[in-house]
C-alpha positions as CSV (number, residue, x, y, z in Angstrom):
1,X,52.8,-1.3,8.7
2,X,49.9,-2.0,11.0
3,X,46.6,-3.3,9.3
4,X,42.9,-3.0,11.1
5,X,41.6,-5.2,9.0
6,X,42.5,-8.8,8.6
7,X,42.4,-8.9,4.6
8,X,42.3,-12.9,4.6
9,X,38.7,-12.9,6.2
10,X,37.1,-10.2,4.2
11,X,35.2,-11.3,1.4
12,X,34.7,-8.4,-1.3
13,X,31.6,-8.2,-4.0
14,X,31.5,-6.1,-7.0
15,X,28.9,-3.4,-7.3
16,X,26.1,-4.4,-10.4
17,X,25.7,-0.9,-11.2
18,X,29.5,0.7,-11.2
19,X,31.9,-2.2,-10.8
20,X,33.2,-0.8,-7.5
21,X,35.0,-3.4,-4.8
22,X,33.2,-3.5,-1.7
23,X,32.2,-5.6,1.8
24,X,30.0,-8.3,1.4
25,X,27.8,-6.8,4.1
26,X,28.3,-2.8,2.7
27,X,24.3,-1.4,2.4
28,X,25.1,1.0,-0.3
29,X,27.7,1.3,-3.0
30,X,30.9,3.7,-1.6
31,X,31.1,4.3,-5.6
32,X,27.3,5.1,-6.6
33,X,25.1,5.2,-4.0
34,X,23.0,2.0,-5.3
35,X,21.4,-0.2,-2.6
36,X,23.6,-3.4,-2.2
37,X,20.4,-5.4,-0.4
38,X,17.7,-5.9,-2.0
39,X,14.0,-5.3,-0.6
40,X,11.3,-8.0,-1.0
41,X,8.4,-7.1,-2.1
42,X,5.0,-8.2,-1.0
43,X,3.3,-10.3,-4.3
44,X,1.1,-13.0,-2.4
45,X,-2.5,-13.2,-1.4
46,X,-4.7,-12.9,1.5
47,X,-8.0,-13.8,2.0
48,X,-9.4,-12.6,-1.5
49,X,-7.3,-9.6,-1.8
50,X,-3.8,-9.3,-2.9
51,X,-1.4,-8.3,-0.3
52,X,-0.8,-4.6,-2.0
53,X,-4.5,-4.3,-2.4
54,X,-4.8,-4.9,1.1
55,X,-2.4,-2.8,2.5
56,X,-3.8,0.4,0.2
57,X,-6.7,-0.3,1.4
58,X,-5.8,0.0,5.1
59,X,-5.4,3.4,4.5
60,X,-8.6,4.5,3.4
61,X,-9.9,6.0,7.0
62,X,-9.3,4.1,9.9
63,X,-11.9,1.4,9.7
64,X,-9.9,-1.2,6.9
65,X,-7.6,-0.7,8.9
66,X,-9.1,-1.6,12.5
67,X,-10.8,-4.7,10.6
68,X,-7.5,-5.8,9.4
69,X,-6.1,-6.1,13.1
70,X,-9.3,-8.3,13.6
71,X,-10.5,-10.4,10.9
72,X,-8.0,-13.7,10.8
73,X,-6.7,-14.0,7.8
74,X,-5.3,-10.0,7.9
75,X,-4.0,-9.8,10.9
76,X,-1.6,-12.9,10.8
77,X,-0.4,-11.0,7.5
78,X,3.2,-9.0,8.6
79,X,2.6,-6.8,5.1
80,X,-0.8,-5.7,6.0
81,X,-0.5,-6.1,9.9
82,X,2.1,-3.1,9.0
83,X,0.6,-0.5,6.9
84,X,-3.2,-1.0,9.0
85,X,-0.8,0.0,12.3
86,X,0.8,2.5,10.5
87,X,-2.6,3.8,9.3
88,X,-3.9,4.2,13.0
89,X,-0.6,5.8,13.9
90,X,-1.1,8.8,11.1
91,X,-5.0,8.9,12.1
92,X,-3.4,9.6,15.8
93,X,-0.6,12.2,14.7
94,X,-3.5,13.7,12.5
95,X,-5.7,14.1,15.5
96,X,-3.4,15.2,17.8
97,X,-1.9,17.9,15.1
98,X,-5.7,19.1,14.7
99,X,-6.1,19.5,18.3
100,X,-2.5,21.9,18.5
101,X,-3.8,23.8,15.5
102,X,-7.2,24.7,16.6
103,X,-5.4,25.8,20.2
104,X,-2.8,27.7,18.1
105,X,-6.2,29.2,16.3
106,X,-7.6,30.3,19.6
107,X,-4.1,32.0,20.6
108,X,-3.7,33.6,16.8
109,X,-7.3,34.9,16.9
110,X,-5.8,37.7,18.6
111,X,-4.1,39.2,16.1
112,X,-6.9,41.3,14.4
113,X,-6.3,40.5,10.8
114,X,-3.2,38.7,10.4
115,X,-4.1,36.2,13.1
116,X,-6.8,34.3,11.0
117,X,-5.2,34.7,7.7
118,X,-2.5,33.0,9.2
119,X,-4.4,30.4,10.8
120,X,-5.7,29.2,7.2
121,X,-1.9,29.7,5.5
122,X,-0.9,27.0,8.3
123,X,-3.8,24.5,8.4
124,X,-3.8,24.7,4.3
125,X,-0.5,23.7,4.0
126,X,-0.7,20.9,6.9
127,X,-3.9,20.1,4.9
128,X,-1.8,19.7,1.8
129,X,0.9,17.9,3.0
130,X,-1.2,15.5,5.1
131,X,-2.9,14.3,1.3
132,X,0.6,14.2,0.1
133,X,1.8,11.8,2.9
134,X,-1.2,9.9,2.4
135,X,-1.1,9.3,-1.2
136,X,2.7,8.6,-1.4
137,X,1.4,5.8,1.7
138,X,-1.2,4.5,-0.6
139,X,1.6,3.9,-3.6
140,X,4.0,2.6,-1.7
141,X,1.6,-0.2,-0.5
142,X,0.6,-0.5,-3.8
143,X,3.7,-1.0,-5.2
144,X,4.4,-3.8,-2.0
145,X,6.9,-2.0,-0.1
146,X,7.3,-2.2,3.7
147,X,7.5,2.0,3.3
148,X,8.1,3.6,6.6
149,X,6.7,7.0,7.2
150,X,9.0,9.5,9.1
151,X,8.7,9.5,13.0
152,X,5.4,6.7,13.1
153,X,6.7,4.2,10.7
154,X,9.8,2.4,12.9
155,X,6.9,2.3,15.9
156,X,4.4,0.5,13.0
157,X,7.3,-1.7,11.8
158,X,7.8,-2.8,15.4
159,X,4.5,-3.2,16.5
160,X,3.3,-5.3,12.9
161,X,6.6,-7.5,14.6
162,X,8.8,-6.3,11.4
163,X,12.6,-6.1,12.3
């Protein structure tokens, strides 16, 4: 019988959830699915705000969030360095999705009547789901997680200097 393992060097911890055997270094449960590491959350102060505070409040238009990069006592924050980069970077996605969907406007205008109805369908429901991205944003940093939003939030993590 070949092994692939070497069974002497493995070190094996028990799931708090299910009881399942696993790795020492397994992310998830192989039984349940529950997260094996768990995150930190931010709970300290800066400056006279509380770190969730402050990173909520990066979100509210770009301008927390630019002073944040600036002011001393933010920017040397990882928690709030994050979310204000990851603010900018939605304020940039947001611009440049505007900018395709008044272009896609111009092109759909020439449909006679289903061109503009169209037109509102699409920018309604980018509308809608930008305030949903947004809000869930806002929660997350007030609940103190280092949330990454899909396609910006690896490049914000990285930038803020966040493995």
């Amino acid at each position: 019988m070949v092994a692939t393992m070497d069974e002497e060097n493995v070190s094996l911890t028990a799931c708090p959830r299910c009881g399942a055997q696993m790795p020492d270094t397994a992310t998830f449960c192989p039984g349940c699915g529950h997260p094996m590491q768990t995150e930190t959350r931010a709970q300290g102060k800066v400056g006279f705000l509380s770190e969730p505070i402050a990173g909520a409040l990066a979100y509210f238009t770009f301008l927390p969030a630019t002073v944040f990069l600036v002011l001393d006592p933010y920017k040397g924050n990882r928690f709030v360095r994050f979310h204000s980069f990851q603010c900018l970077l939605l304020w940039a996605a947001g611009i440049l999705i505007a900018i395709a969907l008044k272009l896609a406007a111009i092109v759909l205008f020439i449909i006679p009547v289903l061109g503009p109805l169209l037109e509102v369908l699409v920018s309604t429901v980018i509308a809608l789901g930008a305030v949903v991205i947004w809000l869930v944003l806002v929660v997350k940093a007030l609940q103190g997680e280092f949330f990454k939003a899909p396609l910006i939030g690896e490049f914000a993590a990285r930038t803020a200097g966040q493995p």
